[in-house]
C-alpha positions in Angstrom: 60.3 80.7 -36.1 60.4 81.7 -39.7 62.8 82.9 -42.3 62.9 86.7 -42.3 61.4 88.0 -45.7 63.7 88.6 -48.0 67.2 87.0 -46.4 68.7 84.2 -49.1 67.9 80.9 -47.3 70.8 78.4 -46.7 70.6 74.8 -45.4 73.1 72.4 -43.5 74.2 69.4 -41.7 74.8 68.9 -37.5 76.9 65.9 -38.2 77.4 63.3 -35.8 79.6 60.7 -35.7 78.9 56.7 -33.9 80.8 58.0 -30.6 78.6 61.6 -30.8 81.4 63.7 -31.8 80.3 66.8 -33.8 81.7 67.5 -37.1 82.8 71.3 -37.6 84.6 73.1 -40.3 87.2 75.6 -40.6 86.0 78.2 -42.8 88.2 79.6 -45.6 89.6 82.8 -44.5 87.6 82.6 -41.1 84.6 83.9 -43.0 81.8 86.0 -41.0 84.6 86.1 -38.0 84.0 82.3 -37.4 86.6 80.0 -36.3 84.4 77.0 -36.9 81.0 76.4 -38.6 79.0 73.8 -39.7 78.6 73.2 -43.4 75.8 74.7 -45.0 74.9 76.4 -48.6 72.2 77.5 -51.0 70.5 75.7 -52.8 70.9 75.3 -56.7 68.2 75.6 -58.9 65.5 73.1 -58.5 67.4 71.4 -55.1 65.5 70.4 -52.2 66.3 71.6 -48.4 67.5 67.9 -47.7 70.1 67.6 -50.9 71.1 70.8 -50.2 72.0 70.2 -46.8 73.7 66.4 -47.6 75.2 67.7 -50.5 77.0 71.3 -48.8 77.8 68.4 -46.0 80.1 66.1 -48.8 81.3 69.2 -50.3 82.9 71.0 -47.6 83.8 68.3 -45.2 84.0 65.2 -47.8 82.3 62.9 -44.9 78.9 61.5 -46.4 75.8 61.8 -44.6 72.3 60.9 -43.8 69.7 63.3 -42.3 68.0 62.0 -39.0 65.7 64.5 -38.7 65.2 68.4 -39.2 66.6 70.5 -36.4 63.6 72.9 -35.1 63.4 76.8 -36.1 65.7 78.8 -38.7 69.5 80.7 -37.8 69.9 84.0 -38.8 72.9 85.2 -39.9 74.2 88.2 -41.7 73.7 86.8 -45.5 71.4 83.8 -45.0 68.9 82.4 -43.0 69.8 78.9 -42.3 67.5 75.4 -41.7 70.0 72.6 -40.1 69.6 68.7 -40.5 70.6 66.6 -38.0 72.9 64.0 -39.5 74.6 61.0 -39.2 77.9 60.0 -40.4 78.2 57.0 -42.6 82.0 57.2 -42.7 
């Protein structure tokens, strides 16, 4: 699976913690009709897919991470086309 031509691209974090718990955010003004999400962004100019993903991560849950590996495939969403990392907590 690819991104579809012409849809911004976004990129995340699946953050788990040492017991496997998922982390999950709230986001503001339930956004998109979600309850929860996980935390993803663009990128800023220049960024890679990786400090993208690590740095939406810190910004919108404040927990800092380290990728494990990519997950497989792309989301599509209504705005972006999203690539998740799997991550691990180092909280």
């Amino acid at each position: 699976m690819t991104p579809r031509p012409g849809k911004a691209k976004a990129y995340g974090g699946v953050v788990l913690d040492e017991s496997g718990q998922v982390l999950l955010r709230a986001p503001t003004g339930n956004f998109g009709g979600y309850s929860w999400t996980f935390a993803k962004g663009r990128p800023d100019v220049g960024e890679s897919d990786e400090a993208t993903a690590l740095r939406e991560v810190r910004e919108e849950t404040g927990v800092e991470a380290v990728i494990v590996r990519p997950l497989a495939g792309w989301f599509f969403g209504e705005f972006t086309d999203t690539r998740f990392f799997l991550m691990r907590c180092v909280c």
